[in-house]
PDB file of the backbone (N, CA, C, O) and the ligand in Angstrom, with CONECT records:
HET     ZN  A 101       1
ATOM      1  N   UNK A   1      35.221  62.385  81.732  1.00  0.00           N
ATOM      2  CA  UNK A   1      33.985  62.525  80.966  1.00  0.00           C
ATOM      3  C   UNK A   1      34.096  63.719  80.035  1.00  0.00           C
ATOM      4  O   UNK A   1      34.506  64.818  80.407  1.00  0.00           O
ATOM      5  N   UNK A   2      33.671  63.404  78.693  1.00  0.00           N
ATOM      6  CA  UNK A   2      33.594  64.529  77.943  1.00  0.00           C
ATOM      7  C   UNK A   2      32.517  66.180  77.768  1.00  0.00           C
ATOM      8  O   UNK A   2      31.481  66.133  77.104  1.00  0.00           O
ATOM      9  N   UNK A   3      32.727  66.800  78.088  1.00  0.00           N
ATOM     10  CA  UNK A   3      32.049  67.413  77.865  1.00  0.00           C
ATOM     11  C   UNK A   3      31.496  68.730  76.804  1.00  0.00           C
ATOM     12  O   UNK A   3      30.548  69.492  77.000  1.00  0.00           O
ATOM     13  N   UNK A   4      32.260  68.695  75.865  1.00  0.00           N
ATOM     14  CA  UNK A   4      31.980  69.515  74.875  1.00  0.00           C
ATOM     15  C   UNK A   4      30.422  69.705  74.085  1.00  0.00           C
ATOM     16  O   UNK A   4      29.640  68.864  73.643  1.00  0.00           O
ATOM     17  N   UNK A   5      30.369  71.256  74.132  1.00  0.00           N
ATOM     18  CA  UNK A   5      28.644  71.163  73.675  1.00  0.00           C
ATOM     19  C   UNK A   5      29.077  71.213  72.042  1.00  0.00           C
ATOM     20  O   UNK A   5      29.928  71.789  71.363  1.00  0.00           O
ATOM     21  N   UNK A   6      27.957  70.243  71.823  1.00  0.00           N
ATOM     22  CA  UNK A   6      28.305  70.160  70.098  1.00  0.00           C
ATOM     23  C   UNK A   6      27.784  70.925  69.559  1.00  0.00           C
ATOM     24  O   UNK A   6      28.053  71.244  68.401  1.00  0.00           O
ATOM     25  N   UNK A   7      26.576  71.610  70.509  1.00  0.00           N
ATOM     26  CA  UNK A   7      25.946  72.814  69.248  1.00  0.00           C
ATOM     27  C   UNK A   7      27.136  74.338  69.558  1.00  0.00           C
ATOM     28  O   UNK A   7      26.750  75.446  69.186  1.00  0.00           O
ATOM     29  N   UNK A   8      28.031  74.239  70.002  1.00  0.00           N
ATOM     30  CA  UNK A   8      29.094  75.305  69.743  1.00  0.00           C
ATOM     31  C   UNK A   8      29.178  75.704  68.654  1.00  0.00           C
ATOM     32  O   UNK A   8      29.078  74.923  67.708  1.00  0.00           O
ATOM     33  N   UNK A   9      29.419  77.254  68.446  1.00  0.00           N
ATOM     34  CA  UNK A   9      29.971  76.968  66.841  1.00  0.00           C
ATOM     35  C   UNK A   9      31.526  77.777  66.964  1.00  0.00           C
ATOM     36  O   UNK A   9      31.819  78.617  66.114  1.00  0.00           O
ATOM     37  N   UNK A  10      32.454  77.454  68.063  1.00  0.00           N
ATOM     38  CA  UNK A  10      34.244  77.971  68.172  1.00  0.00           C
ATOM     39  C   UNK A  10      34.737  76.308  68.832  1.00  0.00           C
ATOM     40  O   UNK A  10      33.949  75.574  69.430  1.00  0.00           O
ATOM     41  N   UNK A  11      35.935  76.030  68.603  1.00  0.00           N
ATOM     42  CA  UNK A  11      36.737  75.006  69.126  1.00  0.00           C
ATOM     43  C   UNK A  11      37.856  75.745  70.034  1.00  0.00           C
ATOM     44  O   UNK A  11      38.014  76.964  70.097  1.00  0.00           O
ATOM     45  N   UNK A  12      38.520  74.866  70.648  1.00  0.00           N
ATOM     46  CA  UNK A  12      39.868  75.162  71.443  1.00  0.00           C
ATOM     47  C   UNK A  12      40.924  74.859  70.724  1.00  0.00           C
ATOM     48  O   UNK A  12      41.041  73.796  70.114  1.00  0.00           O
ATOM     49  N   UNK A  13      41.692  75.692  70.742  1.00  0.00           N
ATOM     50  CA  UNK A  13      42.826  74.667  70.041  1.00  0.00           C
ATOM     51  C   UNK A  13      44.783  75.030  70.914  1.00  0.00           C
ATOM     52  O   UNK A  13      44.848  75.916  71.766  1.00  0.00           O
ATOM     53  N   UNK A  14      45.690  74.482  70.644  1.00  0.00           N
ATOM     54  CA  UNK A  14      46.898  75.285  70.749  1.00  0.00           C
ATOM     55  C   UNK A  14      47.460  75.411  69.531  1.00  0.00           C
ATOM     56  O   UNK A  14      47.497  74.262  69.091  1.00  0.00           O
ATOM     57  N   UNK A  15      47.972  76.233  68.640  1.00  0.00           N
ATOM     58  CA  UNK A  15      48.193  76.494  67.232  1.00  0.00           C
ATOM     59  C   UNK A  15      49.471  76.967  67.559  1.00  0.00           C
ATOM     60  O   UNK A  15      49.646  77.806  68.443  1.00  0.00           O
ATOM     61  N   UNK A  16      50.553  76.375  66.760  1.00  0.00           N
ATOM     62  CA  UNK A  16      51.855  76.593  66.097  1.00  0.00           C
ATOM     63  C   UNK A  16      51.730  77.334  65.171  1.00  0.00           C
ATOM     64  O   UNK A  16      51.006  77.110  64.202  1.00  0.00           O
ATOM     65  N   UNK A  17      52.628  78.620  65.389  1.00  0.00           N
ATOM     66  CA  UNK A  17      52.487  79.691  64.045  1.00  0.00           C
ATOM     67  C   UNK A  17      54.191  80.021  63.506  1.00  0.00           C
ATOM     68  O   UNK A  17      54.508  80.394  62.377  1.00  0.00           O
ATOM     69  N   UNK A  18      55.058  79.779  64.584  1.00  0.00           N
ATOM     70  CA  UNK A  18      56.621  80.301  64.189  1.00  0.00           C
ATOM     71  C   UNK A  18      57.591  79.560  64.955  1.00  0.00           C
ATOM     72  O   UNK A  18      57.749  79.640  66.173  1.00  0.00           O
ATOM     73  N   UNK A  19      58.149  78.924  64.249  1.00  0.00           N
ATOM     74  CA  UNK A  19      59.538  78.443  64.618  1.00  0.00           C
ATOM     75  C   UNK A  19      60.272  79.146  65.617  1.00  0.00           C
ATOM     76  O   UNK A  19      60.882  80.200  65.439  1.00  0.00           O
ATOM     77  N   UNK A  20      60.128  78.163  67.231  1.00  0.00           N
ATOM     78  CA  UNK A  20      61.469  78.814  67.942  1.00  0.00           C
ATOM     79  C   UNK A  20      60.148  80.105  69.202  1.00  0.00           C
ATOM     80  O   UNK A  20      60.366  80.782  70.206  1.00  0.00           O
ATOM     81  N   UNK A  21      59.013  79.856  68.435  1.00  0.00           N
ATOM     82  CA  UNK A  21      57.793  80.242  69.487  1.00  0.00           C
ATOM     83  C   UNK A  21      57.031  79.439  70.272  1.00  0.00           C
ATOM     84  O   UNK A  21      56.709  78.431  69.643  1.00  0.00           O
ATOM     85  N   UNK A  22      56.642  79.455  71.288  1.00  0.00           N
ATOM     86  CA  UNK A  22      55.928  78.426  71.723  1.00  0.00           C
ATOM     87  C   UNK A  22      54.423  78.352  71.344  1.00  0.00           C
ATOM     88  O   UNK A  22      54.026  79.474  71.032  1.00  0.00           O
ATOM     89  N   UNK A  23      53.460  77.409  71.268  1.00  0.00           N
ATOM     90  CA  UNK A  23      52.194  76.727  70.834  1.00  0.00           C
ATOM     91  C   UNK A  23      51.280  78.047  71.610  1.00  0.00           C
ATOM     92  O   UNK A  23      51.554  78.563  72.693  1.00  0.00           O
ATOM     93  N   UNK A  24      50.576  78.260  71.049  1.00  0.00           N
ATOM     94  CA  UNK A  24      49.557  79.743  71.688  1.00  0.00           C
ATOM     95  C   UNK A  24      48.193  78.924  71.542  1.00  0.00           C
ATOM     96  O   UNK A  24      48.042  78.351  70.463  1.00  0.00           O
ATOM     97  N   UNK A  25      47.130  78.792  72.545  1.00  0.00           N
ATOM     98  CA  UNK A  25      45.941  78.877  72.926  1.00  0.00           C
ATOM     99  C   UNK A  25      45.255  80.454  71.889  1.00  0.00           C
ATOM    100  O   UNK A  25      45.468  81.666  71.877  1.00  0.00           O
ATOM    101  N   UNK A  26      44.374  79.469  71.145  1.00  0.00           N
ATOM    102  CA  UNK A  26      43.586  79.757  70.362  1.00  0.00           C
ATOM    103  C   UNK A  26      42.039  79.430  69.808  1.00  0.00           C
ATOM    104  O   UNK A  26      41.630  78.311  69.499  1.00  0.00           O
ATOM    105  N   UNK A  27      41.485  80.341  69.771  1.00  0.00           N
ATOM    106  CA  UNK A  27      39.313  79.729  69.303  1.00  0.00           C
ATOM    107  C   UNK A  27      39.478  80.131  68.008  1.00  0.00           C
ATOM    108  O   UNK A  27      39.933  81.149  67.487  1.00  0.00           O
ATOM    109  N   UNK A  28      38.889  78.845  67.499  1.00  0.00           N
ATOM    110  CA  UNK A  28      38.982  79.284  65.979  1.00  0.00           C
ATOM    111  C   UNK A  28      37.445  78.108  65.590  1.00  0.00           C
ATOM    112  O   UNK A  28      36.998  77.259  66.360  1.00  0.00           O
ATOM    113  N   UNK A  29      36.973  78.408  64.319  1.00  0.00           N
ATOM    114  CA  UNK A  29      35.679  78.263  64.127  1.00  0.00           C
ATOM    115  C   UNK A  29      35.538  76.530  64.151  1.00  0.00           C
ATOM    116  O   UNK A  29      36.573  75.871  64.259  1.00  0.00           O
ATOM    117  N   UNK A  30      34.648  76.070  64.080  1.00  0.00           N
ATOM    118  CA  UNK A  30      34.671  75.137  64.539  1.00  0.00           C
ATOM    119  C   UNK A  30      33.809  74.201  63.578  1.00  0.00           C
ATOM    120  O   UNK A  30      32.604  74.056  63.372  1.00  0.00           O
ATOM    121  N   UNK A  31      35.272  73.493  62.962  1.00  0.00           N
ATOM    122  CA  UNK A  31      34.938  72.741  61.623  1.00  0.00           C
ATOM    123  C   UNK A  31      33.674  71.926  60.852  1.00  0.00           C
ATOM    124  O   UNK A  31      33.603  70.757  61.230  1.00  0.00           O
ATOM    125  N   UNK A  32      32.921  72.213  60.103  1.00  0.00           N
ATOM    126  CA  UNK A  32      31.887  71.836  59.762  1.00  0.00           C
ATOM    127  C   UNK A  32      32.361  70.328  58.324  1.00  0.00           C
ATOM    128  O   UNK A  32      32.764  70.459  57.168  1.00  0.00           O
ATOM    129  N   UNK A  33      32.067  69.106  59.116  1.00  0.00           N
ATOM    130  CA  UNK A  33      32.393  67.776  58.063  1.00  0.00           C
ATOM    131  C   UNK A  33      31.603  67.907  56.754  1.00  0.00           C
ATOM    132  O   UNK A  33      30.584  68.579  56.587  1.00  0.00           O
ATOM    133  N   UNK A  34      32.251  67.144  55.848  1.00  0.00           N
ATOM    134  CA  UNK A  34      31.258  67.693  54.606  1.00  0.00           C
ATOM    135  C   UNK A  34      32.032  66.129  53.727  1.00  0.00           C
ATOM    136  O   UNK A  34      33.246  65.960  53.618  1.00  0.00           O
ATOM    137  N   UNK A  35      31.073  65.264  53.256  1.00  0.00           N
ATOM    138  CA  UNK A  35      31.605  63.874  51.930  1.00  0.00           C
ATOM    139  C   UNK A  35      31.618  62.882  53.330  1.00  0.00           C
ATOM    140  O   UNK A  35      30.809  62.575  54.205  1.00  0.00           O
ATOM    141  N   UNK A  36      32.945  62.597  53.012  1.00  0.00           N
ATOM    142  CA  UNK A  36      33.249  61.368  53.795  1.00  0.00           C
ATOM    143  C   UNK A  36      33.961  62.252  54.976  1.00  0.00           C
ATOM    144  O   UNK A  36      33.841  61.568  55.993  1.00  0.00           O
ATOM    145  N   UNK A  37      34.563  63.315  55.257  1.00  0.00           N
ATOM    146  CA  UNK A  37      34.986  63.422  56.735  1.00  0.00           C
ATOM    147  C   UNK A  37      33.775  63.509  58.133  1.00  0.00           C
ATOM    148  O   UNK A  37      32.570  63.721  58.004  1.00  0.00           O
ATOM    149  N   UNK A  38      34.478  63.289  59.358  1.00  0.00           N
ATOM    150  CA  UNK A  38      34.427  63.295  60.270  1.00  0.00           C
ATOM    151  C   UNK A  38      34.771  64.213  60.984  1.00  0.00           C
ATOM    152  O   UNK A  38      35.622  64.997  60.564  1.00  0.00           O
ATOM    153  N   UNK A  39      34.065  64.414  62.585  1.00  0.00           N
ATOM    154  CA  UNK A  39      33.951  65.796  63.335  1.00  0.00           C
ATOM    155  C   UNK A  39      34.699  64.831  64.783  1.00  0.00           C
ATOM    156  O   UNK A  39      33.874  64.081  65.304  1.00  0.00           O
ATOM    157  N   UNK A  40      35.684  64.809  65.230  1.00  0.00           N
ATOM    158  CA  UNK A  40      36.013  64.261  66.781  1.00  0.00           C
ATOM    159  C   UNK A  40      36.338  65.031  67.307  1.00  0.00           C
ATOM    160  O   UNK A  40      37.226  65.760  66.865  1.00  0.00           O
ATOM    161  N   UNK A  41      35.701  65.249  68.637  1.00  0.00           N
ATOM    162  CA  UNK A  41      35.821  65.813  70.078  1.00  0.00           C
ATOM    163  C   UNK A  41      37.299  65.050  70.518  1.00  0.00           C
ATOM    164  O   UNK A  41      37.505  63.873  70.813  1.00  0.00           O
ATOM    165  N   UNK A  42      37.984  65.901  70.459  1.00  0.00           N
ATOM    166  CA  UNK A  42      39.576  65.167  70.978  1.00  0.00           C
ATOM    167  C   UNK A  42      39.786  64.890  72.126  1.00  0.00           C
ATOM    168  O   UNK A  42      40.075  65.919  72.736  1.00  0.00           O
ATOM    169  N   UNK A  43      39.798  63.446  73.172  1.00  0.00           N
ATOM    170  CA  UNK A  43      40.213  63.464  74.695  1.00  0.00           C
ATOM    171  C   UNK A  43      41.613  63.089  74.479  1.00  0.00           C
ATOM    172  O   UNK A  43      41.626  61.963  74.975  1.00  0.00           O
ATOM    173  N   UNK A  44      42.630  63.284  74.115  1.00  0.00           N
ATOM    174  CA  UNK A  44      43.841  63.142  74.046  1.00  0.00           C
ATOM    175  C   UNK A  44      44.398  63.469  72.667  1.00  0.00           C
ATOM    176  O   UNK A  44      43.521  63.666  71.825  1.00  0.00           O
ATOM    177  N   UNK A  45      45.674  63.572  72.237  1.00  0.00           N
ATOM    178  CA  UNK A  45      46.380  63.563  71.468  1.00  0.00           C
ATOM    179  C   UNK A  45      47.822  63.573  71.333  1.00  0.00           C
ATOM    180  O   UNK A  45      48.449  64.479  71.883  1.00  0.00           O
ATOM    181  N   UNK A  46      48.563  62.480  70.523  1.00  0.00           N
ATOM    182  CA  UNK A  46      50.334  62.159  70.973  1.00  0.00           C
ATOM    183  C   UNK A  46      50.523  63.161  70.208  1.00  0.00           C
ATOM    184  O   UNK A  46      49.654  63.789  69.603  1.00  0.00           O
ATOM    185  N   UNK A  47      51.995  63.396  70.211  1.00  0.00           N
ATOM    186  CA  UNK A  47      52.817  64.058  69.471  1.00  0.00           C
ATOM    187  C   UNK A  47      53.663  62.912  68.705  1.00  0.00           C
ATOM    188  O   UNK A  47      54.143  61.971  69.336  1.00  0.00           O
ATOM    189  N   UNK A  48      53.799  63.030  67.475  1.00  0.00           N
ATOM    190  CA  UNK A  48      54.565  62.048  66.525  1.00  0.00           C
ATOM    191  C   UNK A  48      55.953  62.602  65.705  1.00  0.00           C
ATOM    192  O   UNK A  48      56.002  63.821  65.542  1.00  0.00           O
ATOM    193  N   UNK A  49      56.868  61.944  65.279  1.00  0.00           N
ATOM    194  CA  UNK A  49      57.872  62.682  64.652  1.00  0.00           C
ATOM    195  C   UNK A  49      57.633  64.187  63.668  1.00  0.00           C
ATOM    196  O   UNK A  49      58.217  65.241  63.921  1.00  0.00           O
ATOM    197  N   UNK A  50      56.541  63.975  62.396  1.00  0.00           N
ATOM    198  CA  UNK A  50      56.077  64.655  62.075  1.00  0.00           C
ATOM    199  C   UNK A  50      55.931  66.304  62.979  1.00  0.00           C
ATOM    200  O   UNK A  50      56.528  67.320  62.621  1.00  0.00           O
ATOM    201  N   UNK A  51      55.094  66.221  64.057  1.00  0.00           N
ATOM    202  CA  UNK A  51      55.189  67.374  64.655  1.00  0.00           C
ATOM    203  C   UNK A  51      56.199  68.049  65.372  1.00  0.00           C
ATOM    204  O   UNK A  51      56.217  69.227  65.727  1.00  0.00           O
ATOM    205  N   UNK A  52      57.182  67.007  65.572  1.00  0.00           N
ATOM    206  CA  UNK A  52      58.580  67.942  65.937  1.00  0.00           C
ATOM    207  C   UNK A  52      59.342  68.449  64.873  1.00  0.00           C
ATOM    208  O   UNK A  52      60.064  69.446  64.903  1.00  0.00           O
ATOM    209  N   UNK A  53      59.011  67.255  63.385  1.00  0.00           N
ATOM    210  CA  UNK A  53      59.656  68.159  62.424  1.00  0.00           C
ATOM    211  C   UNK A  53      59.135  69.486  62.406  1.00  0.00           C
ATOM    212  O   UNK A  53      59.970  70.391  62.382  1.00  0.00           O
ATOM    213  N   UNK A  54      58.215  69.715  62.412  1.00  0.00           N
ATOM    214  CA  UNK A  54      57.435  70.959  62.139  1.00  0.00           C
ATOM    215  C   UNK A  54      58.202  72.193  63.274  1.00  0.00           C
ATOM    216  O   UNK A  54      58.702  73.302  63.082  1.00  0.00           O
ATOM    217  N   UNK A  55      57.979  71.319  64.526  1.00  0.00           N
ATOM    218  CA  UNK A  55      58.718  72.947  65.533  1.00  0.00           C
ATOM    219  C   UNK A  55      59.838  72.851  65.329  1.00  0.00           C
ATOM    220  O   UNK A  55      60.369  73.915  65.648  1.00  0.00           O
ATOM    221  N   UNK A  56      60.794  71.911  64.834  1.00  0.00           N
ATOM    222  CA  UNK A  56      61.571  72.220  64.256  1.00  0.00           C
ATOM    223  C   UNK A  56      62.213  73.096  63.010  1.00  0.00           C
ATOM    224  O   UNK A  56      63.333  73.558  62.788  1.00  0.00           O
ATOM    225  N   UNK A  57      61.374  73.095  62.542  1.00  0.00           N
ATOM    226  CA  UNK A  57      61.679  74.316  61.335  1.00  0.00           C
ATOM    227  C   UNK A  57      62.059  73.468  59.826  1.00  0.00           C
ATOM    228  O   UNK A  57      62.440  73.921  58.746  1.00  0.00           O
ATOM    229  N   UNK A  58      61.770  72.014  60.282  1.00  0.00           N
ATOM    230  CA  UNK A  58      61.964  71.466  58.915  1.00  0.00           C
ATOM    231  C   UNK A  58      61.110  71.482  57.785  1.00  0.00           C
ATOM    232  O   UNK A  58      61.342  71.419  56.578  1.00  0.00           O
ATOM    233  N   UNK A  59      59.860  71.599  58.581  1.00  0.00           N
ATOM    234  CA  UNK A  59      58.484  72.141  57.407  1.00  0.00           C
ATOM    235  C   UNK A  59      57.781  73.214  58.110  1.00  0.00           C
ATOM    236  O   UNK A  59      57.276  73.293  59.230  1.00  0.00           O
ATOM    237  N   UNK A  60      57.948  74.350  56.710  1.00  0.00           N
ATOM    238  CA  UNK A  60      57.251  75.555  57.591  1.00  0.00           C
ATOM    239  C   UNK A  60      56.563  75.727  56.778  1.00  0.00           C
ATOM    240  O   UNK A  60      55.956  76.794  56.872  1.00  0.00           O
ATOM    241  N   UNK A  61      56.240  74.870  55.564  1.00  0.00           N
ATOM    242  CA  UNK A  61      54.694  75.798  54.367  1.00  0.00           C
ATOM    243  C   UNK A  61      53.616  75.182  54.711  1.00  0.00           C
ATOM    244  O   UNK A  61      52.663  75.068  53.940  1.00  0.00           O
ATOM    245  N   UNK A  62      53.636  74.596  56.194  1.00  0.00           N
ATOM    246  CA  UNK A  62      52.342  74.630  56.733  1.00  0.00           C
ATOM    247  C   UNK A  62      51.480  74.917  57.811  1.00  0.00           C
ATOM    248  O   UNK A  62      50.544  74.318  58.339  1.00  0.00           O
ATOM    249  N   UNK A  63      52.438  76.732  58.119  1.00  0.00           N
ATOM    250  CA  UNK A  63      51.984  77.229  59.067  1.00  0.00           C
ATOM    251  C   UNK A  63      51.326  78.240  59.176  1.00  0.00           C
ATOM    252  O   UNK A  63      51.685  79.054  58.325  1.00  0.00           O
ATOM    253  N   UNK A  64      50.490  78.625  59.835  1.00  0.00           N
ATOM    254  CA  UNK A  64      50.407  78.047  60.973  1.00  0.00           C
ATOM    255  C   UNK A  64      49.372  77.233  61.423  1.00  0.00           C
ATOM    256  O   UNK A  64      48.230  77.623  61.177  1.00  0.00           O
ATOM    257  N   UNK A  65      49.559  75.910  62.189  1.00  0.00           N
ATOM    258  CA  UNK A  65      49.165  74.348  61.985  1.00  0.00           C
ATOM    259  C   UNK A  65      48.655  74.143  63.838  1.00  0.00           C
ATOM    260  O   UNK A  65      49.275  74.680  64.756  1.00  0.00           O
ATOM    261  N   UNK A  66      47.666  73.433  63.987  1.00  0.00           N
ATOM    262  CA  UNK A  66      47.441  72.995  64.880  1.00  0.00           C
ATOM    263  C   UNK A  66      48.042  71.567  65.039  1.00  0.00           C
ATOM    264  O   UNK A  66      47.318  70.723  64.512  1.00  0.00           O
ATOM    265  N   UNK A  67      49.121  71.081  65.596  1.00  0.00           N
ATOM    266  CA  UNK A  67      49.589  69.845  65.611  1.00  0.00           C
ATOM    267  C   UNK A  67      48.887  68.668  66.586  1.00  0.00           C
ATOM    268  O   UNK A  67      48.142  68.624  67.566  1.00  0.00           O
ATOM    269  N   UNK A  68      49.584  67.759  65.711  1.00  0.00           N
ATOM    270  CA  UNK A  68      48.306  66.285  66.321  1.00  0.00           C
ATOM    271  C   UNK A  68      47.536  65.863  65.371  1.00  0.00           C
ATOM    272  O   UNK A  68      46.545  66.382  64.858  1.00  0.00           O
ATOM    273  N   UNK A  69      48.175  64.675  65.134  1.00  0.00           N
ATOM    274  CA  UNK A  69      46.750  64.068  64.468  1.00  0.00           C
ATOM    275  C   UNK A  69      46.906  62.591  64.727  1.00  0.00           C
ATOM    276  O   UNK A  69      46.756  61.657  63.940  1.00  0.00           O
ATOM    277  N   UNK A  70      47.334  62.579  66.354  1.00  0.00           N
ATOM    278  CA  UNK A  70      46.817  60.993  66.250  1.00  0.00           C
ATOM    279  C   UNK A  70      46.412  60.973  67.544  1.00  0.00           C
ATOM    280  O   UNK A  70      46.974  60.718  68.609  1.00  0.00           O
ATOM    281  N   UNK A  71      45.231  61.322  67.198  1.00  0.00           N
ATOM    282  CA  UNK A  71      43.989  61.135  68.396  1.00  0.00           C
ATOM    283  C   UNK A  71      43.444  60.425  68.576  1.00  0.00           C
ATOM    284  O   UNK A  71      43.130  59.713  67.622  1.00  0.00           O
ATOM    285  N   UNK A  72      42.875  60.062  70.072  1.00  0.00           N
ATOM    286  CA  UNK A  72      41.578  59.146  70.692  1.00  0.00           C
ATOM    287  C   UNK A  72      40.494  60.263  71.010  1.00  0.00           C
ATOM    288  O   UNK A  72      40.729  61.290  71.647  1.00  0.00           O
ATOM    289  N   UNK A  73      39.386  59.936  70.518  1.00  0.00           N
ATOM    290  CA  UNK A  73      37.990  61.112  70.591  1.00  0.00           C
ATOM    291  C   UNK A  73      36.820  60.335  70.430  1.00  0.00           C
ATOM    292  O   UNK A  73      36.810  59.111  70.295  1.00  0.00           O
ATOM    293  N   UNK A  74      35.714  61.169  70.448  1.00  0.00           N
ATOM    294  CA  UNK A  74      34.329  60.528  70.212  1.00  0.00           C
ATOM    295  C   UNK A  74      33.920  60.910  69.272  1.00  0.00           C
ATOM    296  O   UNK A  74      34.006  62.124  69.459  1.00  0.00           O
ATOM    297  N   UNK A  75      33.269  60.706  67.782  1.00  0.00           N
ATOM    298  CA  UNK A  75      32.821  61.404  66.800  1.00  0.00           C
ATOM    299  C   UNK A  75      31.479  62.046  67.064  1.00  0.00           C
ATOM    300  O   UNK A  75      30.493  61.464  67.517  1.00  0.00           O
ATOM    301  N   UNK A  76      31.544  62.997  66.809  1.00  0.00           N
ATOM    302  CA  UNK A  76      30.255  63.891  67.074  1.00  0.00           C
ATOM    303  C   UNK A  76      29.533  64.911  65.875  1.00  0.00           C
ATOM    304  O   UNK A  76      28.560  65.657  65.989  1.00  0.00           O
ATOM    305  N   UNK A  77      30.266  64.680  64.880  1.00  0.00           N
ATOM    306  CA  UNK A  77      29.286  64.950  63.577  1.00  0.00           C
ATOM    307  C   UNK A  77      29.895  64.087  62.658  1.00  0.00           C
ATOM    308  O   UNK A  77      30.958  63.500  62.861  1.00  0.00           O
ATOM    309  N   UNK A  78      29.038  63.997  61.387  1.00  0.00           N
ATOM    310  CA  UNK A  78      30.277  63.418  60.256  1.00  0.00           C
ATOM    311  C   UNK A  78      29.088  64.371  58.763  1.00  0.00           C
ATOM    312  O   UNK A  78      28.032  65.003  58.769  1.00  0.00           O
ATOM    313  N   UNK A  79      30.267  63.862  57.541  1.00  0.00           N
ATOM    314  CA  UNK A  79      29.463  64.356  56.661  1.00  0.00           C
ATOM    315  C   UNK A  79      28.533  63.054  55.995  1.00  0.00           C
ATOM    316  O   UNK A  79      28.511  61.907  56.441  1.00  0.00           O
ATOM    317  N   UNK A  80      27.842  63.525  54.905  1.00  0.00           N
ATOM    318  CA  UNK A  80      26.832  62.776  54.664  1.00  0.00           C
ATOM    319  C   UNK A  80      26.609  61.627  54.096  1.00  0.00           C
ATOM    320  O   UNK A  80      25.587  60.946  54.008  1.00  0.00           O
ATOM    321  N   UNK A  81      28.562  61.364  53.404  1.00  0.00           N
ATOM    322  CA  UNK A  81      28.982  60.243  52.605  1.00  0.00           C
ATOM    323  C   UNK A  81      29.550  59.326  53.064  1.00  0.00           C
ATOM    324  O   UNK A  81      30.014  58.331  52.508  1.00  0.00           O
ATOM    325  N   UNK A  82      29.528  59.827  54.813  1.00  0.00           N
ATOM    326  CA  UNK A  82      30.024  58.551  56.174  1.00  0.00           C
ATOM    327  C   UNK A  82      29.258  57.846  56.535  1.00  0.00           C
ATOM    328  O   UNK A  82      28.372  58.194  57.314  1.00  0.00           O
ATOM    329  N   UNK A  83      29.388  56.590  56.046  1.00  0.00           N
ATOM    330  CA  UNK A  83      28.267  55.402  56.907  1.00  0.00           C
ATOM    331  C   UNK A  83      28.963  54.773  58.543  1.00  0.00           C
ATOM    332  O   UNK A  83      30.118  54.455  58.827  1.00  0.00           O
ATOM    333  N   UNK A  84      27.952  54.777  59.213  1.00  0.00           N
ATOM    334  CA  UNK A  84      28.296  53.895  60.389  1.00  0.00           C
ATOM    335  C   UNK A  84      28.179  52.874  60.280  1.00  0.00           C
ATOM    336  O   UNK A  84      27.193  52.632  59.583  1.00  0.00           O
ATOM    337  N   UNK A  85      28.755  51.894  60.657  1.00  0.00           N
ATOM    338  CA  UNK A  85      29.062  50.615  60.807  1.00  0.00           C
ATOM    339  C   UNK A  85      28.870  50.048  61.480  1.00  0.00           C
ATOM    340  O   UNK A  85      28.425  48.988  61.040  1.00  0.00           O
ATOM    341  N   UNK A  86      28.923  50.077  62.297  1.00  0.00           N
ATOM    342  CA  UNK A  86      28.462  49.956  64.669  1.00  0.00           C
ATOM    343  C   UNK A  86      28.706  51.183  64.963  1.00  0.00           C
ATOM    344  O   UNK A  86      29.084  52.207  64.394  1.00  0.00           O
ATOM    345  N   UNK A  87      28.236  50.654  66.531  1.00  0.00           N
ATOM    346  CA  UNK A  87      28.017  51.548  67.473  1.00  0.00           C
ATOM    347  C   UNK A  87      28.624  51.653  68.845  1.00  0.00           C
ATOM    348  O   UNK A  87      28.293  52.569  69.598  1.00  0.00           O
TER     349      UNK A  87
HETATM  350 ZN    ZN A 101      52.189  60.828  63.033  1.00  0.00          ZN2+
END
């Protein structure tokens, strides 16, 4: 069961900052959606080639990166140019 309070205003995260370091536990502010994005409460997330390139050291002009982005979550805000569709 999820439990994240949505009126928070910090997230959890583990953030990649240096090649050859390991992923550090980090609170960092806690993204406000705005047009067409979306806000998901993350209950999982894979790791994909992409993010090993990254601890790998093959792309570093985008650090430092919270890796993951292929999540299963619940949406819990969106911005104002997101229509729902169902439910
Ligand atoms: Zn991917």
């Amino acid at each position: 069961m999820l439990s994240r309070d949505v009126t928070a205003q910090t997230m959890e995260a583990m953030q990649f900052s240096q090649v050859g370091k390991p992923l550090a536990f980090v609170e960092k502010p806690l993204p406000v959606p705005v047009d067409g994005e979306i806000l998901i409460e993350v209950a999982a997330c894979g790791v994909c080639r992409t993010d090993l390139h990254i601890i790998d050291g093959d792309i570093e002009d985008c650090l430092p990166i919270v890796p993951g982005h292929e999540v299963v979550g619940r949406v819990v805000g969106k911005g104002e140019k997101v229509k729902i569709a169902c439910r």
